[in-house]
N, C-alpha and C positions, 0 to 999 in steps of 0.2 A: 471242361469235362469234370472235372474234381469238383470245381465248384457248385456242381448241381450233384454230386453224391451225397448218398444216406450218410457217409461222414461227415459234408462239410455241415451237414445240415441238421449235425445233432443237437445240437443247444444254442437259443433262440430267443431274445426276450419274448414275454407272452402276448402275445394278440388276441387272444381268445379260438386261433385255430383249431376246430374240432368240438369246444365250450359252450362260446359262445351261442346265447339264447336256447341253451340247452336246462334240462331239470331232470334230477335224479333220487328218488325216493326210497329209501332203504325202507327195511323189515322195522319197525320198531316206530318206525313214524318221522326220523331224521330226514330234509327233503335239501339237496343241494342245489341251486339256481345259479347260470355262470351268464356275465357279459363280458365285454372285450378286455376286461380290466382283472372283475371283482370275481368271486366267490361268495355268495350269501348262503350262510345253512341254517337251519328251520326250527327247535326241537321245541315240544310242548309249548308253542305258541313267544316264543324268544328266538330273535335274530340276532346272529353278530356274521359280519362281514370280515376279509381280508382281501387284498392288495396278493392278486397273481406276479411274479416276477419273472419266472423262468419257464421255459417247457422244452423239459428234458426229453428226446424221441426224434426222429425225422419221420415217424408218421407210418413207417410201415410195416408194424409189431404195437407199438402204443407209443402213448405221448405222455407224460407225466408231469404237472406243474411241482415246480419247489417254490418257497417264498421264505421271509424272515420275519419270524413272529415274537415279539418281546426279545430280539436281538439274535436267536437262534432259527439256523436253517430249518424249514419242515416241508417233509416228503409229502406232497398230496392223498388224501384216502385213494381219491379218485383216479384214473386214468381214461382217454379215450384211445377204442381200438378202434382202427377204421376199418380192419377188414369184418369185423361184428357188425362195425355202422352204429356203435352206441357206446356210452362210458358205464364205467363198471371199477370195482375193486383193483388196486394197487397191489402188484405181486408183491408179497410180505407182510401185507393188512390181516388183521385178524378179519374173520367174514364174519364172525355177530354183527348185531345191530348196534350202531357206537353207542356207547353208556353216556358218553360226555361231551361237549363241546372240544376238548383237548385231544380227543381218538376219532372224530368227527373231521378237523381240521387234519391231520394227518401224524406221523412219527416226528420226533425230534433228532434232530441228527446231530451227533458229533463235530466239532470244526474240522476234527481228524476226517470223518468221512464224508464231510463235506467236500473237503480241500482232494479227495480220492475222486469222487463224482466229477466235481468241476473239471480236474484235472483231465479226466479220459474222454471230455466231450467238449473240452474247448483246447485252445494252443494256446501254451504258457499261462493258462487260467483265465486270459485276460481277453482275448477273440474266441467270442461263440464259435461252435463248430470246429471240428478237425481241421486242419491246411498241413501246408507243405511244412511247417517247420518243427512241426507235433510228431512229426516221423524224421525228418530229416535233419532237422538241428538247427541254429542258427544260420542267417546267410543275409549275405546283402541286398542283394540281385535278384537273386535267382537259386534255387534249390542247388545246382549244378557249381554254386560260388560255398556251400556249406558244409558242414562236419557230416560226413554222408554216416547216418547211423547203422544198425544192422538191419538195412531194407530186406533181406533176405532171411531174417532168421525168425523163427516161428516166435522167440520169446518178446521179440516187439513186437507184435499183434496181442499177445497173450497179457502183454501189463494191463490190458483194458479188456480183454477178450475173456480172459482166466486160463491162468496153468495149471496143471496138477500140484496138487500139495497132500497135505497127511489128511484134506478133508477128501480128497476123490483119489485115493488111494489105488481103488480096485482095477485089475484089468475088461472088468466090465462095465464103469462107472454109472452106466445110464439105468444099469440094474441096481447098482448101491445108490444113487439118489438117481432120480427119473430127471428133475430140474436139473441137474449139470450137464444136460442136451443145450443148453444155453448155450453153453460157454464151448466152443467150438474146439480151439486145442485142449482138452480135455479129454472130448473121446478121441480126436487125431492123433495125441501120442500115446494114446493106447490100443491105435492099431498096428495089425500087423505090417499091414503097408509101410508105415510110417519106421517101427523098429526095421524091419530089414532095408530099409534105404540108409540108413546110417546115418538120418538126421537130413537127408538130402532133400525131404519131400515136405515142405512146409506150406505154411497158405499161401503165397505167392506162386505156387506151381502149378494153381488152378483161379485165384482170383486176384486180379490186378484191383491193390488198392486205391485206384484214383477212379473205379467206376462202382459201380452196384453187383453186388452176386447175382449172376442170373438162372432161370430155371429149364433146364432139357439138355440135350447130349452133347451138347458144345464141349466138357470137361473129357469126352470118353478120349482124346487125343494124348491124355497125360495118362489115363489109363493104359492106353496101346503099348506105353513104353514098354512096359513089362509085362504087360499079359496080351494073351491072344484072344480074339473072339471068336467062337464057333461051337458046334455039337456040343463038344466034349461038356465045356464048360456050360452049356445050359443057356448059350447066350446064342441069338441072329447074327445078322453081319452087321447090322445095325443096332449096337445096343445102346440104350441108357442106361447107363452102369450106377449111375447112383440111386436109380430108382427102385434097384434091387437092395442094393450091397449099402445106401447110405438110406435109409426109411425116414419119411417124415413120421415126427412125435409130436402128440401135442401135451407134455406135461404140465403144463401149465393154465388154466380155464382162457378163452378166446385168443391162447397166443398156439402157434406149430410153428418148430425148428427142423432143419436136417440136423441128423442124426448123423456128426462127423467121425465116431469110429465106425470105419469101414469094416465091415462085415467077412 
């Protein structure tokens, strides 16, 4: 079961899934052409290639190649979304038309936030993809034989997910930056749900992490704890609570998030 989730299948050496025999033509005349391997980019009649390495995504938000170019990590311009059905801009890319082969290939990364990236989408850096020990700790066996970490506490989800810090400060964050709709505990513990549970109501109260988040009223049962549905409140006897009270955004161009501060 884990092994077929958006976790275990976040980072992947590259195959050209989603790439491949694919071309992509920016504003300015820069033309990107991808095989199962390579990257070839185009500009004023000069080609230079790279060697794809990684692709960071399991595919169902985008997918983003990293590689190492003259010894440093770099973020790909490009990304494929699949629910677009096409590649497109790298959230954090400037959108001009790239001036240069060096903003064309993509950002340079620090080892620092290299070693940050790799870290939240592989286990111990060293196995693609999330598993059992990236949450659970070391073990021999079996998860059940290991230093059981804090599977229940919102802040282990958050070292990869984002917590609040001095950048999303606000009790409404999604209004002080629209992008930190991303990063889920973010607007969770800036909701009220969340403060008056005394910390009790973390992501595990609604999404078991060894499958996939899914979408429709399955969640309204951890709602019922505490609230009732009917009239008063504006709800049926049947409601989807998050479809009110937690709104998809789409802050970001061909990506939509829930919107985890409940409303």
């Amino acid at each position: 079961m884990q092994e077929a989730s958006r976790h275990a299948n976040a980072l992947k050496p590259f195959d050209g899934t989603g790439f491949a025999g694919k071309t992509l033509r920016e504003r300015g005349g820069t033309v990107f052409s991808y095989s199962d391997k390579r990257v070839a980019i185009t500009r004023d009649g000069v080609r230079r290639e790279a060697v794809m390495q990684w692709l960071f995504g399991a595919g169902h938000f985008a997918r983003t190649p990293v590689f190492k170019q003259d010894g440093k990590w770099v973020e790909h311009r490009i990304s494929q979304y699949p629910g677009a059905g096409r590649l497109s801009l790298t959230p954090g890319h400037v959108a001009q038309p790239s001036p240069s082969f060096d903003v064309a290939f993509g950002i340079v990364q620090s080892e620092a936030n290299a070693e940050r990236c790799f870290g939240c989408h592989s286990t111990n850096v060293s196995e693609p993809g999330v598993h059992c020990q990236r949450c659970h700790g070391e073990g021999q066996d079996h998860p059940a034989q290991a230093t059981i970490r804090r599977t229940k506490d919102i802040a282990l989800c958050a070292e990869c997910h984002r917590s609040p810090n001095r950048e999303y400060a606000s009790p409404e964050p999604e209004i002080e930056d629209p992008g930190s709709i991303r990063f889920a505990p973010v607007g969770l513990m800036a909701s009220k749900c969340y403060t008056a549970s005394k910390g009790a109501l973390t992501c595990v109260t609604c999404h078991d992490p060894h499958t996939d988040a899914k979408v429709g009223p399955g969640y309204d049962k951890n709602c019922l704890i505490c609230h009732s549905p009917g009239p008063k409140n504006g709800c049926g006897r049947e409601p989807n609570c998050a479809s009110c009270h937690m709104p998809k955004s789409g802050p970001i161009p061909l990506l939509t998030f829930t919107d985890h501060r409940i409303r």
